[in-house]
Structures are given as structure tokens and as C-alpha cells.
C-alpha positions as CSV (number, residue, x, y, z in Angstrom):
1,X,122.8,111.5,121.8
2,X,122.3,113.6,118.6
3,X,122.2,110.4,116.5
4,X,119.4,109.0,119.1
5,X,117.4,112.0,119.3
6,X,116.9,112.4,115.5
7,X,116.6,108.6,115.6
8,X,113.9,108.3,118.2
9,X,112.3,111.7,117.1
10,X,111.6,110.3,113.9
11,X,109.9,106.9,114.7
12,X,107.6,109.0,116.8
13,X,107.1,112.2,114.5
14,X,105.8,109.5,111.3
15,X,103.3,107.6,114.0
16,X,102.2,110.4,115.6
17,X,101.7,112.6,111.4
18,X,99.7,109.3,110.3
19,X,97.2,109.6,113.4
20,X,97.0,113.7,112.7
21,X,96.4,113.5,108.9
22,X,93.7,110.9,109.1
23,X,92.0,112.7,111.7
24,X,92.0,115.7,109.7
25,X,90.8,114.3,106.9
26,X,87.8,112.4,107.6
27,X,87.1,115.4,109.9
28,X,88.1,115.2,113.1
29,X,89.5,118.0,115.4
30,X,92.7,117.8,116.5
31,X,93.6,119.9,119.3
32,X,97.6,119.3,119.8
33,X,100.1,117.8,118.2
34,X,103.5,117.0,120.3
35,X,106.4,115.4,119.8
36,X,107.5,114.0,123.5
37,X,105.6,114.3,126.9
38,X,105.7,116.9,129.5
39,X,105.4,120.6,129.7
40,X,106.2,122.5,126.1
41,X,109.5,123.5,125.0
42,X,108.8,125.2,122.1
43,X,105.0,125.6,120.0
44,X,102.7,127.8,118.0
45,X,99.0,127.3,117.1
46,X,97.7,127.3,113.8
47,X,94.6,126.6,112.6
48,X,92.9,125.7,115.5
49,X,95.9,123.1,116.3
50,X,98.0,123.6,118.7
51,X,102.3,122.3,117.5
52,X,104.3,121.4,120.3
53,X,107.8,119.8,121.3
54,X,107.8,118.4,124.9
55,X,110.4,118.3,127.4
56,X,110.7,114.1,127.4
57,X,111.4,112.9,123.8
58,X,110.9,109.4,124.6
59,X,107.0,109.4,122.9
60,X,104.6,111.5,121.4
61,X,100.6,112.4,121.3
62,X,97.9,113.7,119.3
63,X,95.4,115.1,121.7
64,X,91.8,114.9,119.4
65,X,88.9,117.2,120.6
66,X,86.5,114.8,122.6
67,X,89.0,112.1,123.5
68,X,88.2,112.1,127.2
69,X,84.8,109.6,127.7
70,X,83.8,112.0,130.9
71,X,83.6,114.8,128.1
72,X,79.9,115.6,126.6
73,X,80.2,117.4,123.6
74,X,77.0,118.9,122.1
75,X,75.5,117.6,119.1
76,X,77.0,119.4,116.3
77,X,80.5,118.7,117.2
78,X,80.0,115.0,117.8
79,X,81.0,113.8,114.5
80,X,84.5,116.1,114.9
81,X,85.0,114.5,118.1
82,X,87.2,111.3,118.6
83,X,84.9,108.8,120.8
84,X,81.8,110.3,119.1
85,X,82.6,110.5,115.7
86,X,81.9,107.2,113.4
87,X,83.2,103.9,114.1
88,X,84.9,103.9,111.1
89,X,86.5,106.6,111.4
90,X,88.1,105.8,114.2
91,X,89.4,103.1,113.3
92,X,91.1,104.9,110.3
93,X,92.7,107.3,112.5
94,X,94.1,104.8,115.1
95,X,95.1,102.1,112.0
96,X,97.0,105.3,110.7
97,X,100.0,105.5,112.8
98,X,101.0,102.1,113.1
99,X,100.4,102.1,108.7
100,X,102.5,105.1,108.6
101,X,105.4,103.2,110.2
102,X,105.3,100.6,108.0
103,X,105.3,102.8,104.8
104,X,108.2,104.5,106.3
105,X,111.0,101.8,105.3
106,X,108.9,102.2,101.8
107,X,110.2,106.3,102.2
108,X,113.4,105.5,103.4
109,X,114.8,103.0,100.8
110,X,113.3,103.9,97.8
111,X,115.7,107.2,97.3
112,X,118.0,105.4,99.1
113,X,118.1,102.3,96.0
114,X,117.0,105.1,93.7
115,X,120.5,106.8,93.9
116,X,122.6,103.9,92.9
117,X,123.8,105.4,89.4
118,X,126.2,102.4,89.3
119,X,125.9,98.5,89.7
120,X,127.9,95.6,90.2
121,X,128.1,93.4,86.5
122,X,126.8,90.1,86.5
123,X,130.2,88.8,85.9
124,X,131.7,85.9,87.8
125,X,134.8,86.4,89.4
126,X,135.4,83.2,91.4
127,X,133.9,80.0,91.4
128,X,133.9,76.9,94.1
129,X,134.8,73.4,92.6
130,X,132.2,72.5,94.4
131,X,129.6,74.6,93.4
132,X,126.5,74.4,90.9
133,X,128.1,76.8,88.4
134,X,131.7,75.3,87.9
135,X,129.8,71.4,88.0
136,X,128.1,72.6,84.7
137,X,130.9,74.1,82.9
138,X,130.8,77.8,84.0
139,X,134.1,79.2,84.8
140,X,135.2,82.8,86.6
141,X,135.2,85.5,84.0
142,X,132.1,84.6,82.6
143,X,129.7,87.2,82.5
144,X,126.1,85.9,82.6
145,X,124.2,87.3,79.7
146,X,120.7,85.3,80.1
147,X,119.0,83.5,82.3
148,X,116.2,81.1,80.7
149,X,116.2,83.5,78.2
150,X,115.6,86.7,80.1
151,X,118.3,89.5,79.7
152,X,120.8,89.6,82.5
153,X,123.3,92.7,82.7
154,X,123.9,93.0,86.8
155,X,124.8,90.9,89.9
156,X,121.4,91.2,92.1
157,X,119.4,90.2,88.5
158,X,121.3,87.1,88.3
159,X,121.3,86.7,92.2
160,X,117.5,86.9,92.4
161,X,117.2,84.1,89.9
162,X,119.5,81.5,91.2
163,X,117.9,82.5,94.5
164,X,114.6,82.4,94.2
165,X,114.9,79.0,91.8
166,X,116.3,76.2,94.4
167,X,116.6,72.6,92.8
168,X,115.3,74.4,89.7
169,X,117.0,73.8,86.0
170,X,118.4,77.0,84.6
171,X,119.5,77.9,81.2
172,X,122.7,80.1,81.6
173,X,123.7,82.2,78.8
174,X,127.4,83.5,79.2
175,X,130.2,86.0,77.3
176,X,133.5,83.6,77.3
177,X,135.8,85.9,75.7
178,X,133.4,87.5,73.1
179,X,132.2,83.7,72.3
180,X,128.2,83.1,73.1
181,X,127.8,80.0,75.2
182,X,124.9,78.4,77.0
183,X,125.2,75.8,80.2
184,X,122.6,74.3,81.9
185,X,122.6,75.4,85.9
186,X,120.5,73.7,88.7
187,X,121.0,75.8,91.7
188,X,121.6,74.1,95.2
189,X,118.7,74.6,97.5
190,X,120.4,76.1,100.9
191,X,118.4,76.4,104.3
192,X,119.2,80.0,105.6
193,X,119.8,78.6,109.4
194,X,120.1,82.0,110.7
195,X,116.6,82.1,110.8
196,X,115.5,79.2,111.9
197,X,116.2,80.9,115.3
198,X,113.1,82.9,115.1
199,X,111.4,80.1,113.2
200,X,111.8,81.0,109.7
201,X,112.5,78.6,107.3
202,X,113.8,79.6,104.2
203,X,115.6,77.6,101.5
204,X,117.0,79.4,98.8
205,X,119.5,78.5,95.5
206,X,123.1,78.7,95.2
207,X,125.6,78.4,92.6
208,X,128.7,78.6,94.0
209,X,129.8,82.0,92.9
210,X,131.2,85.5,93.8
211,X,131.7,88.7,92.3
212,X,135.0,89.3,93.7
213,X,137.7,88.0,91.7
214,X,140.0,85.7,94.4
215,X,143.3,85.3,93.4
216,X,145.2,82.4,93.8
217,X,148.4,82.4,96.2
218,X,151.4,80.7,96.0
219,X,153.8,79.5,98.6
220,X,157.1,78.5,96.2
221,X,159.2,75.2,97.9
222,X,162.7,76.0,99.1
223,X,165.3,76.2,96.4
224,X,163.1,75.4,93.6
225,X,162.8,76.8,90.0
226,X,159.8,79.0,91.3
227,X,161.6,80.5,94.6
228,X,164.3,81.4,91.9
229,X,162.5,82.6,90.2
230,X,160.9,85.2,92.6
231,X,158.0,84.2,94.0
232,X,157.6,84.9,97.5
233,X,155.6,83.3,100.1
234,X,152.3,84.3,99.8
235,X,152.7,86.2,96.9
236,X,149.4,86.9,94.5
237,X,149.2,85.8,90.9
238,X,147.7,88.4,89.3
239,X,148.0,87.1,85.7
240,X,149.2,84.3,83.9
241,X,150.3,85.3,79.9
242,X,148.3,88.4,80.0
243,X,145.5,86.9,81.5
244,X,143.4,87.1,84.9
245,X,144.0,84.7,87.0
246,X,141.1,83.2,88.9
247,X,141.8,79.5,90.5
248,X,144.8,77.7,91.4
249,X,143.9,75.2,88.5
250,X,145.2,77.8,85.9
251,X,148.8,78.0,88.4
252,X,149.4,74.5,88.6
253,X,148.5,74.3,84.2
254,X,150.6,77.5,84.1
255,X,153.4,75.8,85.7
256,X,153.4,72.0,83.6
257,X,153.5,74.6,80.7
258,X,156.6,76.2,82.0
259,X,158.4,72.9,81.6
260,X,158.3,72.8,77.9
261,X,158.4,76.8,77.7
262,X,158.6,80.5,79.5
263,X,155.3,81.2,81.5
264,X,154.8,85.1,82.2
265,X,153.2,85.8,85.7
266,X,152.2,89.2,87.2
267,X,152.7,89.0,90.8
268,X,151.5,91.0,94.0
269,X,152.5,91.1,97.3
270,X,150.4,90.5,100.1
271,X,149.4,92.0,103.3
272,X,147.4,89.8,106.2
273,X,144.3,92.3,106.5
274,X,144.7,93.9,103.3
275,X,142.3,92.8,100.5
276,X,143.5,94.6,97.7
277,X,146.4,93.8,95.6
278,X,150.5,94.6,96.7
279,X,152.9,95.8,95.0
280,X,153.1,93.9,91.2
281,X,155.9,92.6,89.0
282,X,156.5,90.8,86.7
283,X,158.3,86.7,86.5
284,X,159.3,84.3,83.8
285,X,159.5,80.9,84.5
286,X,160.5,77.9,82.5
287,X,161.5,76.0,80.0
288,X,162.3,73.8,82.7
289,X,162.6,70.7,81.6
290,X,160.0,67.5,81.5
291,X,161.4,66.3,84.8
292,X,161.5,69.6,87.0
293,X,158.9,70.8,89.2
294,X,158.3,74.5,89.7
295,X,158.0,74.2,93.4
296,X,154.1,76.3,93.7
297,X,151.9,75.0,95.9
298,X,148.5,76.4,97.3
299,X,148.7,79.3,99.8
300,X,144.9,80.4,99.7
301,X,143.5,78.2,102.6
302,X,147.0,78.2,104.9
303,X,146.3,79.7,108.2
304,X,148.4,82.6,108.9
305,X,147.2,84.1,112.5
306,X,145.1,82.5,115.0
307,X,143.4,84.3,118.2
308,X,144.4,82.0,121.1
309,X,141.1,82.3,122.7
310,X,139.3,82.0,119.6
311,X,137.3,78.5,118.9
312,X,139.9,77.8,115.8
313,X,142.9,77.9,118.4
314,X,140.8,75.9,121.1
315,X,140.1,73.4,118.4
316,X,143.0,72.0,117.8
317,X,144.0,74.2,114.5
318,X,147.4,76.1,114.2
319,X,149.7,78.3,111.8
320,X,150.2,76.6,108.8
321,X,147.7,74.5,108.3
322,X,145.8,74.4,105.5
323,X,142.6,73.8,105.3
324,X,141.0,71.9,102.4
325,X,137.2,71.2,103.1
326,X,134.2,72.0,105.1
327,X,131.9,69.1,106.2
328,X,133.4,66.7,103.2
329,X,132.8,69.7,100.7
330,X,136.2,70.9,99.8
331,X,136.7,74.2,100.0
332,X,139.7,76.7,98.0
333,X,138.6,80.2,98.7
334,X,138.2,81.5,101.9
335,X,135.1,83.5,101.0
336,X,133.2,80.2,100.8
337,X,134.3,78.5,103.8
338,X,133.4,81.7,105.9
339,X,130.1,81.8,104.2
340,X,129.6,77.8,104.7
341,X,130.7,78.4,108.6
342,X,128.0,81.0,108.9
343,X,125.3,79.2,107.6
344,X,125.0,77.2,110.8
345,X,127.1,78.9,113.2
346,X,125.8,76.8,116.1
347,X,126.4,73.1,114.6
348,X,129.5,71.3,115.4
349,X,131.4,71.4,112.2
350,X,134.1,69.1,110.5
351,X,137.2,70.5,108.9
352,X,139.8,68.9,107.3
353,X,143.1,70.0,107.3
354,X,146.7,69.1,105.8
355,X,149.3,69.9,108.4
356,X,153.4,68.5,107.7
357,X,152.2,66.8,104.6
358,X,149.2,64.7,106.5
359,X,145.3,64.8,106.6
360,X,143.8,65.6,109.8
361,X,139.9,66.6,111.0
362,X,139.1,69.1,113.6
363,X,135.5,70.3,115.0
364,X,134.4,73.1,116.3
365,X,131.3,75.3,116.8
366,X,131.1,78.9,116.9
367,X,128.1,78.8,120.1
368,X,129.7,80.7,122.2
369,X,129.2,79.0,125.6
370,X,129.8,81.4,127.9
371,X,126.1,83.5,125.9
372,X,122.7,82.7,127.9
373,X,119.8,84.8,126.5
374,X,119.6,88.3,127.4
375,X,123.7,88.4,128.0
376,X,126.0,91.0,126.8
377,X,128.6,88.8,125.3
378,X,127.8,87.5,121.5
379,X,125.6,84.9,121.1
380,X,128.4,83.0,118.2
381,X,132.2,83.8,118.2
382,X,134.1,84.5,115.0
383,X,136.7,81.7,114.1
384,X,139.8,83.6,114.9
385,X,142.1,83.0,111.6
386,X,143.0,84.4,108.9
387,X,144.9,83.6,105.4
388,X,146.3,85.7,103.0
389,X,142.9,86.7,100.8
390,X,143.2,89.1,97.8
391,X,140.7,90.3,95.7
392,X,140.0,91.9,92.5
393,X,136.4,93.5,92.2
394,X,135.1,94.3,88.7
395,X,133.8,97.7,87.8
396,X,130.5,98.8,88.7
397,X,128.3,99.8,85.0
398,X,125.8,102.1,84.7
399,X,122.4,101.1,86.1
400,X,120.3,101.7,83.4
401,X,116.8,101.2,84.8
402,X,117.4,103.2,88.2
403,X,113.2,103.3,88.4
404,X,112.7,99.1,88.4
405,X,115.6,98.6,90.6
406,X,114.8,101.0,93.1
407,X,111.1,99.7,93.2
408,X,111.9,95.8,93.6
409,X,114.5,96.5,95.9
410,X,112.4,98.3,98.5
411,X,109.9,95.6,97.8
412,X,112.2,92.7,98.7
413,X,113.5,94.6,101.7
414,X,110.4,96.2,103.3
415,X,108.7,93.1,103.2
416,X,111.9,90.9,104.6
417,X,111.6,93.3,107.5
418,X,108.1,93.0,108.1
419,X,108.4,88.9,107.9
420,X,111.2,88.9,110.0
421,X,109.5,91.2,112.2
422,X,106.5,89.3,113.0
423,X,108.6,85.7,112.9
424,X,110.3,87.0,115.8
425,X,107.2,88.3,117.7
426,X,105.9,84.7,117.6
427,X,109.2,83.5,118.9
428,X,108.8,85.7,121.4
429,X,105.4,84.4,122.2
430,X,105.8,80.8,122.0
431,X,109.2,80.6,123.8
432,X,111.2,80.0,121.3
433,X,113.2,83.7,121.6
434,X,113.4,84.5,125.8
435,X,112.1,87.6,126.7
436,X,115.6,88.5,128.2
437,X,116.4,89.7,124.5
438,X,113.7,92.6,124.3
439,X,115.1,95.5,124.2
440,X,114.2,99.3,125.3
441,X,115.6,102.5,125.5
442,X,118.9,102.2,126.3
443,X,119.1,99.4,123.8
444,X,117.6,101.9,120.6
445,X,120.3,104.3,122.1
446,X,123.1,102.3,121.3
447,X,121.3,100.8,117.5
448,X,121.0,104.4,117.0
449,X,124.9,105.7,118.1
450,X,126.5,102.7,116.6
451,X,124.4,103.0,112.9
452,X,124.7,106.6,113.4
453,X,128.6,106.1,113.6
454,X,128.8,103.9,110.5
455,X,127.3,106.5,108.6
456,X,123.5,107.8,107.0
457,X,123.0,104.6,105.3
458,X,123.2,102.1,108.3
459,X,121.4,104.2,110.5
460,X,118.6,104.7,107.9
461,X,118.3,101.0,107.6
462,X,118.4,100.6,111.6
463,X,115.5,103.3,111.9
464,X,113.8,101.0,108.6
465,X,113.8,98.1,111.3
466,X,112.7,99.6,114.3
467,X,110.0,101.7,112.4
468,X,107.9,98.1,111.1
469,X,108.7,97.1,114.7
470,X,107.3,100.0,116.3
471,X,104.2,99.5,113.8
472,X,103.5,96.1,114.8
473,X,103.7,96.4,118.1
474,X,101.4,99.0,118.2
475,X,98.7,97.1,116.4
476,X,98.9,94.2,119.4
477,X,95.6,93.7,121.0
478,X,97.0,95.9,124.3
479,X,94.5,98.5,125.9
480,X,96.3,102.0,125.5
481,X,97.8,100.6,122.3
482,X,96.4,101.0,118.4
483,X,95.5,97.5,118.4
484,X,93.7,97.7,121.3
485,X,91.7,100.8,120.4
486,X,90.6,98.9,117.3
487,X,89.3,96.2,120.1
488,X,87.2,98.4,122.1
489,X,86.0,99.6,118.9
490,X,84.6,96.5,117.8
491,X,83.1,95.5,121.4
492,X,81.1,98.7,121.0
493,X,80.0,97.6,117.1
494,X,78.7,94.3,118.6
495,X,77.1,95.8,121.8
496,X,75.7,98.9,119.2
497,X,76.6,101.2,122.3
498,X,79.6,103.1,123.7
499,X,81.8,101.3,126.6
500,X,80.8,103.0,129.4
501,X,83.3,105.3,131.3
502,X,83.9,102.2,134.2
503,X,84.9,100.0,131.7
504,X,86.9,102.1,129.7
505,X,89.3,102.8,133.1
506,X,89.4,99.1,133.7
507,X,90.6,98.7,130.1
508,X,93.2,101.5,130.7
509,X,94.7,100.5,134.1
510,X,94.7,96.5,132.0
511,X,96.6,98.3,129.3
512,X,98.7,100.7,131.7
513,X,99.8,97.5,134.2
514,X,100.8,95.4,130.8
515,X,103.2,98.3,129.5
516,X,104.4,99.2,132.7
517,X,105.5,95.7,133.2
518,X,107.0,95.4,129.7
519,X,109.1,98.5,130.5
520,X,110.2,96.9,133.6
521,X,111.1,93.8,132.0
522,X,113.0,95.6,128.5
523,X,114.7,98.2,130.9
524,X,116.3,95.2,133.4
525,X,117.9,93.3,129.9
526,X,118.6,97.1,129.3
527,X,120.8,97.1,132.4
528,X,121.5,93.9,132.5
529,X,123.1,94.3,129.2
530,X,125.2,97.7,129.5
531,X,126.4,96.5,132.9
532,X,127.9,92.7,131.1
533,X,129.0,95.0,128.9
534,X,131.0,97.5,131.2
535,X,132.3,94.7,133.9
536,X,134.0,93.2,130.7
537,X,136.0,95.8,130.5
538,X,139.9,95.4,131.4
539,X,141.8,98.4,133.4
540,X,144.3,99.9,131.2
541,X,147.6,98.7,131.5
């Protein structure tokens, strides 16, 4: 409740303060300020103004001085009263609260970008065979030093290039081990499918890279040199000679090495949900001999757990399978076969597998078919597996430039929002998103109890989103609302008159009926949703 309060309380406070500070400024009275409706909690008067918080936090009001059309107000206070005053002053002060709620995300992450002392390095640590990157000759522990000749030194510099540059050649200077070398990059142009939902279509580029370091696991053959050795099942390799160990490439070179001499790994034990490194030690294999095997085969893409009700069990798939490619694009890491599942969780998907030594396809979708709109189950399932994953992430460096990379990053992500935003509203209007997903109340409640739970930074973000939402809604062409203020406004500009008071009611009750169903409609899903959510419950035992 605390979370929502402060949540709500804000999105109405920064309206309600853009309305009041334009109004004072080009000179108009204001006579109250309140956060909430109802009879006064708590208030003082100062200047004239009158500060109150209301009993019923769900909205907020600035009460102007000549605001009611029945009012006559003599001549010399005309121009400090709301309906009287100039045209274009009105229209400031009414533009004003919706404006203020999209500067807010502005206010919100800029300090919040600004106090990243640290970043992430623009070094590579893994790399799909299938990827842009690894096709022209970049390999994991590269570090990206250039990009067509512009100075690289972190992750979301290099990210924002190979984004923004689908299909496009780039000149890629890298660090290899103190050695300068340059590799010419064309990014894969990717459709972001998530948001074709709302109608959005967005193609963006992709190398085929990650900044966590995977490392490759092992599963050693029964009895052989590498079991004897003592690997385990699943085990990690950490490093291969003294050096990091990326891709099962260098394991399988590491062990036709070991045949001729002795190979030094650094091994971890693994945990199935832990991403971080076991337990280390250190193994010597080989010499072996020319016609020995060491007995290591892959372990990163072998199913370990499967939920039975999950659409990877139904599917056909079980323990020990490993899976080797997504669609016809192999796939060795994990990472990028979740990410490749996710980019079009609705498609029915082909993936091959190797199960007792055989190749075998599966397909699936992750719709969940049981989801209609407006339901409280998810509208896409998770897969329901998992494999034995562990990671190595590089050390954040200082972020040199905290100024720049505060600016562009509240840039980028104010103005996602705001596209977003209005992408879905025109789903919303032309069918393509049902009107059983609106939300109301009781559906900002639990935004605001669930980002308030994950911490500041979520629920800062969340109130980001709902704050441009709140501001475009608001400038709709509704009678009560900004926008339709701003109408009226410019019926009275084209008429050179004032809407008389008759009209102005009809306008109202228009305006009134429109929310009043709208709040009808959001607090039914709101219901609807909460009760899904509740009969899904099990009893305990």
C-alpha cells in the first residue's frame, strides 16, 4: 500500500505542479491545490493558495479562480481568471500537466544513469558460431577497441552500433592479446517480434555476442582417460594452460593436444541454478597416445530438468538430450537459444536434438493456449528446462564520461517509452490489442507492490512508464480531459466567442459518460484479473 501510495501520489503530484506553475506564471490565480478528492486531511494557505491533501488519493485538482462558466468575474480580474483569461494561456496551463508527465521519465533516469560510476567493458566473452562476429574472424576475449574508427571502451557503445547498423559493413577494431587487429563486421538485421504485437516494427543488428563469458562443460565417457583423469559430469573448464576458456572448440583442440603431451585444465563444479563458478581444481591430461581419445564431449546444451507441464516436456523433449540448433541455426550456448526462443515466442519452432547418439526434431511454441486477452494466466509460457550454464562476467571499468552517458541513455529510453506508448494506444484503437488488457487501479496497485518489492530502481522505471501513459492519455480529445480542454479551446478561437454555459455541460456529461464507462470497463479486467489470479490458487497440502 505504502509502495502504491507514494507511487500513485506521485504521477498525480507532477500533473497536477505542471498545471499550478503555468498558471502562476502567465498570471493566473490559483485558488487550491490538492493532492486527492474529498474533504481535506491536512492544508495551509499561503499566498493566496490554498495546499491541500484529500481524503481519496486516487486523483488530484488545481482549482483556478474563475473556473466555473456560471461565474462573472469583473473586469479587472478577467485576465487572472481561467475561462476569461487569454486563449493562449490556457492552453499553456492545460498542455502543462500532461508535458510535465512526460518530462518526468527525463527526471527520473537521468540521476538514475548519472550514478553509474562503473560500466560493463566492451569486451566479448562468448561468441555464437553462427553469429556475425565469429563468421568474420572475431573470437571471445576480444575487446572491441573501434568501431569504423570511432573509439569504443564499453558494452552499450559497441551495442548501440551493431544495433542501430542492421545489414550495414562495420570496421571492427579489436585488442587480441595486446596485438591491434581490424575485421570487417556486417551485423544481422533482427525483427524485434515482441513488438509487432502492438504494431511496431523494428529491425535492429546483431552480431552474435555476449558479455558474459560461457564456459564450456564437459561430460567425460565412462572409463576413459578424461573420467580418470577427474573430470566429472558436468564439470566447468575454467582454463585451458593458463588460459580462459570460452568455446568447446578450444576443449576438443585442448584434448588432440593432450595426445602428443600434458594439457593443464582448471575445473569447476557445477550447480543446476547456480551461474557462477564451483569449486576449482586443477587436472593434467595426456600424453595419451595418437590412438586414444580423451572421452570429453559437450555438456553445454544437455537438458538436465524439465517441468512436466511445461511446453519442452509436452513436446516431446527429455533429460539428456542435447540440443544442437534452433530453426536450422545451430546453437552451443544456452544464452542464445533462450534469446532466439524469445524473439518470437508465439511461432511454432523447430529444434534439433541428439538423443542415444541420433538426430531428432521437436516443435513447440511458447503461446500459451489456455491465455485469451484480458486473462490472468501469461500470455507465453517459459520452456521448462534447464542445463548446466556457468558464467564468467568481466569487471565493470570506470565510466569515464558519466555526463554523455547519462544524457543518451535517458534519451533512448524516454523516447522508447513514449513510442511504445502511443504504438500501443493505436492497437488499442484499431483492434489489434483488446480492450480486456486495460488496466486500472487495482492493476497500478500491483505494478507498484511488485516494482516496489524488487527494489527503487524497478519501481522508478514502472512509475517512468505509467507517467508518459498518464501524459498521453490525458491529451486525448475527451471532454473533462487536457486534450479535450485544448478542443473547446479552439471551437471558441473559430467561433471568436466563449461556448456558452449549455454547451459546456453537454460537453461535460459527453466527457463524464466516456470516463465513467472506461472505469467500468478497466475495473471489470481489474477483477476479472485478480479473481483468475486467486481461483488458481491450490489449498495447501
Amino acid at each position: 500500500m505504502l509502495y502504491f501510495i507514494i507511487f500513485l501520489g506521485a504521477l498525480i503530484f507532477f500533473h497536477e505542479l505542471g498545471h499550478f506553475l503555468v498558471a502562476r506564471m502567465v498570471g493566473v490565480t490559483v485558488l487550491r491545490f490538492s493532492i486527492g478528492f474529498g474533504p481535506k486531511l491536512l492544508g495551509f494557505t499561503y499566498k493566496g493558495t490554498e495546499y491541500w491533501l484529500s481524503l481519496l488519493p486516487l486523483g488530484g485538482y488545481v482549482k483556478f479562480l474563475g473556473d466555473d462558466p456560471s461565474e462573472e468575474l469583473p473586469e479587472d480580474l478577467r485576465k487572472q481568471g481561467f475561462l476569461t483569461t487569454d486563449t493562449w494561456r490556457k492552453v499553456l496551463i492545460v498542455l502543462a500537466g500532461p508535458v510535465f508527465n512526460l518530462i518526468l521519465p527525463f527526471l527520473i533516469f537521468f540521476p538514475m544513469f548519472l550514478g553509474h560510476s562503473q560500466l560493463a567493458p566492451s569486451l566479448l566473452g562468448s561468441a555464437s558460431v553462427d553469429g556475425a562476429a565469429w563468421e568474420a574472424g572475431i573470437r571471445p576475449g576480444d575487446r572491441v577497441t573501434k568501431i569504423n574508427g570511432k573509439t569504443v571502451d564499453y558494452w552499450w557503445e559497441m551495442h548501440g552500433a551493431v544495433a542501430s547498423n542492421p545489414g550495414a559493413n562495420l570496421e571492427f577494431e579489436v585488442d587480441r592479446d595486446g596485438e591491434l587487429m581490424t575485421f570487417n563486421v556486417v551485423p544481422k538485421a533482427v525483427e524485434l517480434a515482441g513488438l509487432k504485437e502492438i504494431g511496431m516494427n523494428k529491425t535492429v543488428g546483431r552480431i552474435g555476442v555476449t558479455l558474459d563469458r560461457a564456459l564450456p562443460i564437459v561430460l567425460p565417457l565412462p572409463d576413459s582417460p578424461a573420467e580418470l583423469a577427474g573430470f566429472g559430469k558436468f564439470d566447468a573448464i575454467v582454463s585451458i594452460d593458463g588460459k580462459n576458456a570460452s568455446s568447446f572448440e578450444e576443449v576438443i583442440k585442448a584434448a588432440i593436444d593432450a595426445k602428443d603431451r600434458t594439457v593443464k585444465f582448471v575445473v569447476a563444479k557445477t550447480e543446476l541454478d547456480v551461474a557462477t563458478p564451483g569449486e576449482s581444481r586443477e587436472l593434467s591430461l595426456g600424453p595419451l597416445g595418437q590412438d586414444v581419445d580423451a572421452g570429453l564431449i559437450n555438456g553445454q546444451m544437455v537438458l538436465q530438468w524439465l517441468d512436466p507441464e511445461s511446453p519442452a516436456a509436452l513436446a516431446g523433449l527429455k533429460e539428456g538430450d542435447q540440443l544442437t540448433a534452433l530453426d536450422g541455426t545451430p546453437m552451443s550456448d544456452w544464452g542464445f537459444f533462450v534469446e532466439g526462443l524469445s524473439r518470437d515466442p508465439a511461432a511454432v519452432r523447430r529444434i534439433s536434438i541428439i538423443r542415444d547418439g541420433e538426430k531428432q526434431e521437436v516443435e513447440l511454441s511458447l503461446a500459451n493456449p489456455n491465455w485469451v486477452p484480458g486473462a490472468a494466466v501469461p500470455k507465453y509460457l517459459k520452456f521448462g528446462a534447464k542445463v548446466s550454464r556457468v558464467v564468467v562476467t568481466p569487471d565493470d571499468i570506470p565510466n569515464k564520461s558519466r555526463l554523455r552517458y547519462a544524457a543518451i541513455q535517458t534519451v533512448d529510453e524516454t523516447f522508447s517509452i513514449v513510442a511504445k506508448t502511443l504504438a500501443s494506444l493505436k492497437a488499442l484503437v484499431t483492434g489489434r490489442v483488446s480492450v480486456k488488457e486495460m488496466g486500472g487501479p487495482i492493476m497500478i496497485y500491483d505494478i507498484a507492490s511488485n516494482a516496489g518489492s524488487m527494489g527503487w530502481a524497478p519501481f522508478f522505471q514502472a512509475l517512468a512508464w505509467l507517467s508518459v501513459s498518464l501524459g498521453i492519455l490525458n491529451l486525448l480529445p475527451i471532454p473533462v480531459l487536457d486534450g479535450g480542454h485544448i478542443v473547446v479551446f479552439a471551437i471558441e478561437t473559430i467561433m471568436r466567442k466563449p461556448m456558452g454555459l449549455k454547451g459546456r455541460v453537454i460537453l461535460q456529461y459527453i466527457g463524464l459518460a466516456l470516463l465513467l464507462a472506461l472505469m467500468v470497463v478497466v475495473f471489470a479486467n481489474d477483477i476479472a484479473r485478480k479473481w483468475g489470479s486467486l481461483s488458481q490458487l491450490k489449498p495447501p497440502g
